[in-house]
SERO-4910 file (N, C-alpha, C, O; in steps of 0.05 Angstrom, whole numbers):
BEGIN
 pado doro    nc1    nc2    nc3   cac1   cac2   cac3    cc1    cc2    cc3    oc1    oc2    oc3
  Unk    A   3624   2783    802   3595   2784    797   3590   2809    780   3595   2832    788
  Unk    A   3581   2804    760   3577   2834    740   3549   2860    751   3525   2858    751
  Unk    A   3561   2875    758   3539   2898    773   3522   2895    757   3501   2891    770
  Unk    A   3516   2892    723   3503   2916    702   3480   2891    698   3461   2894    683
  Unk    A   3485   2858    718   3469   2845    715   3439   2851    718   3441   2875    724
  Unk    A   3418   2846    718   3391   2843    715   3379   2821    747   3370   2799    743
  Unk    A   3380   2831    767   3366   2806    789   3347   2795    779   3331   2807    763
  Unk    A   3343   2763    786   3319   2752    782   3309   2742    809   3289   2727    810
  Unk    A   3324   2751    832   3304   2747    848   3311   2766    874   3332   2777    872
  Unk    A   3295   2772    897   3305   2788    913   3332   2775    932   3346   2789    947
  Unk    A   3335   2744    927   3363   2741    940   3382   2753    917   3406   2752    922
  Unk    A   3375   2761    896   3403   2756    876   3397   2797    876   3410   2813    863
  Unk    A   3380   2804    889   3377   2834    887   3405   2842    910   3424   2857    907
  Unk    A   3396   2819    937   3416   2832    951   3440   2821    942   3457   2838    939
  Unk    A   3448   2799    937   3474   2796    930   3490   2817    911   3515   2821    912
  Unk    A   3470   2831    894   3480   2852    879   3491   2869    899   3516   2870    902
  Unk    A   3476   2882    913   3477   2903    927   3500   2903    956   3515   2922    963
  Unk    A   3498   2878    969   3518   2870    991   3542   2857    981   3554   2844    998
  Unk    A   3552   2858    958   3569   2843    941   3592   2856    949   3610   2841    953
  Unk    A   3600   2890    954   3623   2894    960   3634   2890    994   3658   2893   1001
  Unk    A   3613   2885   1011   3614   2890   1035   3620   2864   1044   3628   2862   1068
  Unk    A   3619   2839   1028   3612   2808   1034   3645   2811   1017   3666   2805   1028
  Unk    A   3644   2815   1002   3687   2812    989   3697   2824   1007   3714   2809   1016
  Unk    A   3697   2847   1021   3712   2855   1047   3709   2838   1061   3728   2822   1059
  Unk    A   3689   2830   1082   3691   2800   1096   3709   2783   1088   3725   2773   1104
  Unk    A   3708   2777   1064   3718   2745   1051   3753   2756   1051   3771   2740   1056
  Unk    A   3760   2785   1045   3789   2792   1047   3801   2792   1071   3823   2781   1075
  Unk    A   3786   2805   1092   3802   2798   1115   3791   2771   1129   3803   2765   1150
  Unk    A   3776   2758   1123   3780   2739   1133   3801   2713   1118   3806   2693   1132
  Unk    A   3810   2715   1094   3828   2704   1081   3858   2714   1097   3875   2700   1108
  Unk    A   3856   2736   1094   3883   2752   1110   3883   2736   1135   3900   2718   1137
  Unk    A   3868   2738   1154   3872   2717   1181   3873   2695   1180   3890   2685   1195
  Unk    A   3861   2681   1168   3870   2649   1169   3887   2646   1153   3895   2624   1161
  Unk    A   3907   2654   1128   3924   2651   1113   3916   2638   1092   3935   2631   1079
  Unk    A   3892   2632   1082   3889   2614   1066   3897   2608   1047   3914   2626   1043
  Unk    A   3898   2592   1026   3924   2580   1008   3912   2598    980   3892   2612    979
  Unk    A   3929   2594    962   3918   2606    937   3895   2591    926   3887   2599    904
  Unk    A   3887   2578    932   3861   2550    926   3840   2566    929   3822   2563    912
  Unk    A   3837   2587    951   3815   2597    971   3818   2630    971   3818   2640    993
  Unk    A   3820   2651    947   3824   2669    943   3796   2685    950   3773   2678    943
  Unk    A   3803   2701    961   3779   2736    972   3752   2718    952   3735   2701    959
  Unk    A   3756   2730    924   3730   2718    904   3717   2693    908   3694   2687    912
  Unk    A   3742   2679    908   3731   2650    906   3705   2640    938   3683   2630    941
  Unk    A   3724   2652    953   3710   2657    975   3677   2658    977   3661   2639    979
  Unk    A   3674   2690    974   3651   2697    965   3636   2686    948   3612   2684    951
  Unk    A   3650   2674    924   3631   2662    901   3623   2637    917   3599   2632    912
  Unk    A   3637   2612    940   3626   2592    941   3611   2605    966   3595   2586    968
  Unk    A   3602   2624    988   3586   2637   1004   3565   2641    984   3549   2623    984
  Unk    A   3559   2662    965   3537   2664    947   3523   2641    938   3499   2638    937
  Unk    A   3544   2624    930   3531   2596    920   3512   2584    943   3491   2572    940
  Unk    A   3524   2589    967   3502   2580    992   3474   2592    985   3454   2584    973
  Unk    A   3482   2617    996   3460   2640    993   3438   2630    978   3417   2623    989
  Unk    A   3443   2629    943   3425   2627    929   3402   2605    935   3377   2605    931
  Unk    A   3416   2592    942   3384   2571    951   3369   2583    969   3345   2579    970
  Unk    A   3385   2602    987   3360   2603   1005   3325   2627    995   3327   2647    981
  Unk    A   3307   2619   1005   3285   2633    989   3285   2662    987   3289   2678    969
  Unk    A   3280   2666   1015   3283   2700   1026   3301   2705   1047   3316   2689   1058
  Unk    A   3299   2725   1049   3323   2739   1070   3297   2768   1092   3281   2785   1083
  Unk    A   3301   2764   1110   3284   2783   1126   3285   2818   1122   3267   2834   1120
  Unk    A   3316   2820   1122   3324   2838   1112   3355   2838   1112   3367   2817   1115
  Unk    A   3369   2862   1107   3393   2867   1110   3403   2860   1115   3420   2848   1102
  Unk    A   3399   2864   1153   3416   2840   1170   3417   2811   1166   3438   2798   1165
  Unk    A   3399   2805   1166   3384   2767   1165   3411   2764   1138   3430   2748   1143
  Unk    A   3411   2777   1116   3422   2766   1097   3456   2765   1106   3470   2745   1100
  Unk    A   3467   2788   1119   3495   2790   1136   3506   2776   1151   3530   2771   1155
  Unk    A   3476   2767   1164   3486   2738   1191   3486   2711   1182   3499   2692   1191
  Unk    A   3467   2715   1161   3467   2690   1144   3501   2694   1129   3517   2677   1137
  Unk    A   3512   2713   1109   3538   2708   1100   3559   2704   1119   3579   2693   1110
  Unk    A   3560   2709   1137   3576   2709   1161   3584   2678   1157   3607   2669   1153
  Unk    A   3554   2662   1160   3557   2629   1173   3565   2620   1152   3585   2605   1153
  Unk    A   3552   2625   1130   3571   2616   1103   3596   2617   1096   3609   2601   1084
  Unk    A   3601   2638   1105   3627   2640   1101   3651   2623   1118   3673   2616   1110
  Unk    A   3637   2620   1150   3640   2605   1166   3650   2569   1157   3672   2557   1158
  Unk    A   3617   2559   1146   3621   2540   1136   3645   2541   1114   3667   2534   1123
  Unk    A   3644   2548   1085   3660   2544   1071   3692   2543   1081   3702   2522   1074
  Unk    A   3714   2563   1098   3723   2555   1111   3736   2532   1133   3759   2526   1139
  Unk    A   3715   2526   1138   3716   2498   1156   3722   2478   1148   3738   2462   1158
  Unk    A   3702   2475   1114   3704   2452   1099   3728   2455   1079   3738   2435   1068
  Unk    A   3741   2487   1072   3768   2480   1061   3786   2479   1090   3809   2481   1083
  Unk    A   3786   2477   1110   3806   2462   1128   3806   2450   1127   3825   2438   1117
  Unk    A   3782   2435   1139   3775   2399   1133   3793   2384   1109   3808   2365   1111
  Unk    A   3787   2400   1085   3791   2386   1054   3834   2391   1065   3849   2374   1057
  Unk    A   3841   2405   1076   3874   2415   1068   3881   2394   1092   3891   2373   1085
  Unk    A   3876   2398   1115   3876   2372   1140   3877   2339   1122   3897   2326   1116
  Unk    A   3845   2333   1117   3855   2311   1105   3872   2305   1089   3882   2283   1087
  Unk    A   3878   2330   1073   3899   2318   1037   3932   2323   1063   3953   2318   1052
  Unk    A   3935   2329   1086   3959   2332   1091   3967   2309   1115   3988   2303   1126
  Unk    A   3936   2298   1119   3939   2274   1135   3954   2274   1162   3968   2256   1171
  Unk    A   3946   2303   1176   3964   2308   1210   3962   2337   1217   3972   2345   1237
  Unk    A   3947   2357   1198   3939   2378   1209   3955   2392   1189   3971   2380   1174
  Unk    A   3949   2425   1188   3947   2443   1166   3979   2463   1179   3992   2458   1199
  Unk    A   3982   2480   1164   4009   2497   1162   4001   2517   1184   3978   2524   1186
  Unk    A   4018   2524   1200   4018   2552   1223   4017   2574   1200   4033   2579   1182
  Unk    A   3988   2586   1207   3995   2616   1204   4009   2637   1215   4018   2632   1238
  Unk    A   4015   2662   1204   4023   2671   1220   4007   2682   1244   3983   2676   1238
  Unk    A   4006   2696   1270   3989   2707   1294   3974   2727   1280   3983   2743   1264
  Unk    A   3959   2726   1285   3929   2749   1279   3935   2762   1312   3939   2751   1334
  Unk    A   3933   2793   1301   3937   2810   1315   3905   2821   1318   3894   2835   1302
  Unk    A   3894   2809   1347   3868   2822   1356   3858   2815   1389   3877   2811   1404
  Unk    A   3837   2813   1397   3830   2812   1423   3831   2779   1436   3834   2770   1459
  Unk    A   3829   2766   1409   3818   2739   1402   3844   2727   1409   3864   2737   1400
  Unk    A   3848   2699   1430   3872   2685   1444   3880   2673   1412   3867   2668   1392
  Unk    A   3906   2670   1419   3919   2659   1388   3909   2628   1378   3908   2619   1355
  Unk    A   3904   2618   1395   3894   2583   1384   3881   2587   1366   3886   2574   1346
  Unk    A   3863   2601   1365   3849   2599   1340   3848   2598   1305   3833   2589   1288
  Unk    A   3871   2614   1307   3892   2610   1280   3905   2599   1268   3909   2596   1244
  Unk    A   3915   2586   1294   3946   2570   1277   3940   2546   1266   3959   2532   1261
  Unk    A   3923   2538   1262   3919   2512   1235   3896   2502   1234   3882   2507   1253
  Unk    A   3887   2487   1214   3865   2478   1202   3857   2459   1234   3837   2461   1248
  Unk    A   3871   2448   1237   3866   2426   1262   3852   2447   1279   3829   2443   1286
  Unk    A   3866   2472   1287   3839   2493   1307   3826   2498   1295   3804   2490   1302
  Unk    A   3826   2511   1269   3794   2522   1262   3774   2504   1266   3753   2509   1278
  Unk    A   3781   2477   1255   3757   2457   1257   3748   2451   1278   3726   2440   1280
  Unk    A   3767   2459   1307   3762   2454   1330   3747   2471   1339   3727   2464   1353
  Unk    A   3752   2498   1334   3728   2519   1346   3698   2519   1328   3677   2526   1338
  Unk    A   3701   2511   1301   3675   2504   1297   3660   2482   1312   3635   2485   1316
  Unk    A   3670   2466   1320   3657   2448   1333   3654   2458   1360   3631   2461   1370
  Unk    A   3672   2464   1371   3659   2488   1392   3648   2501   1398   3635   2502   1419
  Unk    A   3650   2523   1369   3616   2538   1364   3588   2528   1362   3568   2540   1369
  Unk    A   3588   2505   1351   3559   2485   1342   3561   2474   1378   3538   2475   1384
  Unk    A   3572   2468   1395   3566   2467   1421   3560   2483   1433   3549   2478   1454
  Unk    A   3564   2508   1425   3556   2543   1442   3529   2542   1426   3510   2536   1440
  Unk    A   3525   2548   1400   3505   2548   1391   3474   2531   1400   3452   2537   1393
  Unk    A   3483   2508   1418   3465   2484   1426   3450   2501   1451   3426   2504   1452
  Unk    A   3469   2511   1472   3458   2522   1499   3453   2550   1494   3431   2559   1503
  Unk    A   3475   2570   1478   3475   2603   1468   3473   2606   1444   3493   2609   1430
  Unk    A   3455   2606   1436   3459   2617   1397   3462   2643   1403   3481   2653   1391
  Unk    A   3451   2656   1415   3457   2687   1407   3485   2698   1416   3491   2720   1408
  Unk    A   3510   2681   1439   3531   2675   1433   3549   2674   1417   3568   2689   1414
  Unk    A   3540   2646   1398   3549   2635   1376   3544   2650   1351   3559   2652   1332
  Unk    A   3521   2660   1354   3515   2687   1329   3540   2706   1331   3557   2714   1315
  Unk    A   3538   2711   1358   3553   2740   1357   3589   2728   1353   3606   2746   1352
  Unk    A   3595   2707   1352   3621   2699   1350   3632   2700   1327   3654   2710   1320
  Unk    A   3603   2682   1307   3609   2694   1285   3609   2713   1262   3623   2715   1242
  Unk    A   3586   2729   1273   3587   2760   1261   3613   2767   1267   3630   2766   1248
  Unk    A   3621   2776   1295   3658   2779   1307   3683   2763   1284   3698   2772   1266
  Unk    A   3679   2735   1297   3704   2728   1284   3710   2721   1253   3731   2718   1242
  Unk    A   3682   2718   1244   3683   2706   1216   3669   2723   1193   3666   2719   1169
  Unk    A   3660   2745   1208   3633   2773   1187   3659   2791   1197   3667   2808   1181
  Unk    A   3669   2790   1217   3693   2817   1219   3678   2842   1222   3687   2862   1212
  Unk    A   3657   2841   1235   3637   2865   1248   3654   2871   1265   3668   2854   1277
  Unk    A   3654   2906   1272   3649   2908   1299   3625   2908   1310   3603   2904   1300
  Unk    A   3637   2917   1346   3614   2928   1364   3591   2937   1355   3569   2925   1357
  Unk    A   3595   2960   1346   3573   2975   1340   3556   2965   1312   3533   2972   1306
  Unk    A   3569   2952   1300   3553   2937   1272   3541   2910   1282   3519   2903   1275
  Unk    A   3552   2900   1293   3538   2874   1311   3512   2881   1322   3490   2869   1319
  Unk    A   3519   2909   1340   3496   2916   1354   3469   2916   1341   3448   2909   1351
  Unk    A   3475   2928   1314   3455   2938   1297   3444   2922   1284   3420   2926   1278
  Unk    A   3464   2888   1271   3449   2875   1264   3437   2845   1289   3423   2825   1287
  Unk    A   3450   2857   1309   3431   2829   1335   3404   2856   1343   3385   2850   1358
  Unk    A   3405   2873   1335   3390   2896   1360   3387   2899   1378   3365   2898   1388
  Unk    A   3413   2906   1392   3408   2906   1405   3439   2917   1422   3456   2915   1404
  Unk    A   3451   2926   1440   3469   2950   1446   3490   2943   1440   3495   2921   1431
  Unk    A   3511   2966   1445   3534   2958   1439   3552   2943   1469   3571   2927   1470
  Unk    A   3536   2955   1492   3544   2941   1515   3537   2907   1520   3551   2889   1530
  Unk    A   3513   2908   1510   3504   2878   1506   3528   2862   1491   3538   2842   1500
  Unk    A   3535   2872   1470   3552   2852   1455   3581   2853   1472   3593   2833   1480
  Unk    A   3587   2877   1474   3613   2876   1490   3614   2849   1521   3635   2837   1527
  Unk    A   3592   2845   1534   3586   2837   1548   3578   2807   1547   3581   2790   1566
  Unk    A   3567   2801   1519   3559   2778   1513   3592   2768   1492   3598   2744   1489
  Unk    A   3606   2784   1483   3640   2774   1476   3657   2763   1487   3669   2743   1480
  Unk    A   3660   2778   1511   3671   2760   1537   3658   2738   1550   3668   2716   1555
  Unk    A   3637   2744   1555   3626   2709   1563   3628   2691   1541   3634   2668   1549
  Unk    A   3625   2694   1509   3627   2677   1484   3656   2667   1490   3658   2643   1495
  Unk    A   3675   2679   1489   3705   2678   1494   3718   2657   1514   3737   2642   1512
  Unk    A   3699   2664   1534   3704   2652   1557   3690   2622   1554   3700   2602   1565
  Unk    A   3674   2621   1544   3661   2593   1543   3669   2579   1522   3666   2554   1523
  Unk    A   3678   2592   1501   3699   2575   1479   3722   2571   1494   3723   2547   1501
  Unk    A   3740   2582   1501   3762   2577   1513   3766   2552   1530   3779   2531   1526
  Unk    A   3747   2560   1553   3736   2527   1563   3733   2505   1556   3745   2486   1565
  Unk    A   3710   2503   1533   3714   2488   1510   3732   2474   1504   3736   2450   1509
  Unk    A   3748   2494   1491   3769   2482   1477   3790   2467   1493   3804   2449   1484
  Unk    A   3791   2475   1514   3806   2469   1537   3805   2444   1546   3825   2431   1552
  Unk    A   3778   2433   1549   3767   2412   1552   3766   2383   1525   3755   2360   1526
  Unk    A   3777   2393   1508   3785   2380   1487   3806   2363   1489   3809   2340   1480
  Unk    A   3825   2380   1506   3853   2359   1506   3874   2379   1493   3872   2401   1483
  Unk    A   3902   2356   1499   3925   2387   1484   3929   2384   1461   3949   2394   1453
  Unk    A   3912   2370   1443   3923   2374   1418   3910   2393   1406   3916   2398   1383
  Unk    A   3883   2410   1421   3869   2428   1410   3874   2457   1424   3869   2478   1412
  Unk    A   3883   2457   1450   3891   2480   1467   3912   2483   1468   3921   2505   1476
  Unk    A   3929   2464   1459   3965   2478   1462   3971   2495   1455   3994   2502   1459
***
């Protein structure tokens, strides 16, 4: 995206402005799922922005963060979806993502798509759960940046992580073994 551009509107003001903070997102979150050369850091971000732009306004800062988070979320999902179907039995093992987060979640397009669907079930009874899952697992916030954009503490989120965790896990659990193995 060229800095020296001209905004024509206040979404395309912030996109200017949150543009390096939203490519960090989109890098480590490429780094954790492994994604193929199809789905590069940029490319990333450029089909997340492409979301973005339709939408009218943004509340502020945050609103526009939580909003790239899910975008980014989505896009993701739907290149699993797209690599799942073209491979007709589920996607390549990544390697383990080294974090707090149980390993199922990684190892192939067949889970990711499973915990999104998991999340849109958390999101039904806990959105502010499901928010904070994916600010966490897919915005790559911490604690204390979470805090600031839910408003709300850093104990709260620590507190509301583990119950999110715990109730995906379940979830997923309840799926069957081709999604918890």
């Amino acid at each position: 995206m060229a800095e020296h551009a001209a905004p024509d509107s206040p979404t395309d003001a912030l996109i200017l402005a949150l543009y390096p903070q939203v490519k960090r997102m989109a890098r480590d979150l490429r780094w954790r799922y492994g994604a193929s050369e199809t789905l590069r850091s940029t490319a990333l971000v450029n089909e997340c922005f492409l979301k973005l732009r339709h939408m009218h306004a943004f509340a502020d800062e945050a609103h526009f963060l939580r909003t790239a988070a899910r975008a980014m979320r989505q896009v993701l999902v739907n290149h699993a979806a797209a690599r799942q179907a073209a491979k007709r039995g589920g996607g390549v093992v990544a390697e383990a993502f080294e974090d707090d987060l149980p390993v199922i979640y990684w190892e192939s397009d067949e889970r990711l798509i499973a915990l999104d669907a998991a999340l849109a079930r958390l999101a039904s009874y806990a959105p502010r759960l499901a928010e904070l899952v994916e600010l966490r697992f897919f915005g790559g916030y911490a604690e204390s940046e979470i805090a600031r954009l839910l408003d709300c503490s850093e104990r709260t989120v620590r507190r509301d992580w583990v119950k999110a965790k715990a109730l995906l896990l379940v979830d997923l659990a309840e799926e069957g073994p081709a999604v918890a193995a």
